[in-house]
C-alpha positions in Angstrom: 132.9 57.5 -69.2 129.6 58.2 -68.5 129.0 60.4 -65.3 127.1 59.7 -61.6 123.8 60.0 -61.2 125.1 62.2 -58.4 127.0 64.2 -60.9 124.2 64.6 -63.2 121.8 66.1 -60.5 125.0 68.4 -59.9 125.0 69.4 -63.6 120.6 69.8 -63.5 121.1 72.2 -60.3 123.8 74.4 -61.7 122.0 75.0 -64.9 118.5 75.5 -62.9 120.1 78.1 -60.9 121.4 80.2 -63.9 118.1 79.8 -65.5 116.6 81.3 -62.0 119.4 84.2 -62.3 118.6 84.9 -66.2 114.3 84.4 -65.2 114.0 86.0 -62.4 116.5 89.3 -62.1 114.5 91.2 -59.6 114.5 88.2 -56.8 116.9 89.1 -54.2 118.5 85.8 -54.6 119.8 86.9 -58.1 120.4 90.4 -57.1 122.8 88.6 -53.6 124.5 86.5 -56.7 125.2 89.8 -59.3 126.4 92.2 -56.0 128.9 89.2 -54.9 130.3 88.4 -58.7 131.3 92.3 -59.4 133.8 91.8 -61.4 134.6 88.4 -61.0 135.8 86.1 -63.7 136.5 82.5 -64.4 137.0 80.3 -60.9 134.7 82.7 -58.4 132.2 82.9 -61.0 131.9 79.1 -60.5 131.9 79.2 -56.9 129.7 81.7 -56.5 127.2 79.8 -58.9 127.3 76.7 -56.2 126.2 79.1 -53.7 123.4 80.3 -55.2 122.4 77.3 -55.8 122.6 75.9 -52.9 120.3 78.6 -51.3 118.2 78.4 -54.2 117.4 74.6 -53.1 116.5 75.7 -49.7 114.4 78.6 -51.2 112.7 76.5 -52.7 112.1 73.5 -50.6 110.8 76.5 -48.1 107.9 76.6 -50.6 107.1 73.7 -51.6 106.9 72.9 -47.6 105.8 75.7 -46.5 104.3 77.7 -49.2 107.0 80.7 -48.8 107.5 82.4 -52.2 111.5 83.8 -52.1 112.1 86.9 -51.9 111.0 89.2 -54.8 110.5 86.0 -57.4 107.4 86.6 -59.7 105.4 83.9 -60.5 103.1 83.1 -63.5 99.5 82.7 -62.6 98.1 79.1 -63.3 
């Protein structure tokens, strides 16, 4: 069966966010993510990964608003 659009977009974020977490290391929104999984496994591991990316979409929709960078992300010059 093939899956929501809602569901895809679900799928999109997820895998964005562990890009951001394998890209970026030194941002504090991967550093917040490593600190809470310590040791976790399996189920939190997934749960912690929705969290992140949930404030990863507010991070970012602070700068493309507002111009704010997150905290401690690099970015390539242009």
């Amino acid at each position: 069966m093939p899956k929501s659009k809602l569901a895809r977009g679900r799928c999109l974020i997820v895998v964005g966010t562990e890009g951001w977490v394998r890209y970026q290391p030194d941002s504090a929104l991967s550093q917040w993510f490593r600190e809470r999984l310590a040791g976790a496994k399996g189920r939190m591991k997934k749960i912690l990964i929705v969290a992140l990316a949930r404030k990863l979409l507010i991070a970012l929709w602070r700068y493309v608003t507002h111009g704010v960078i997150p905290e401690g992300a690099v970015l390539k010059p242009v």
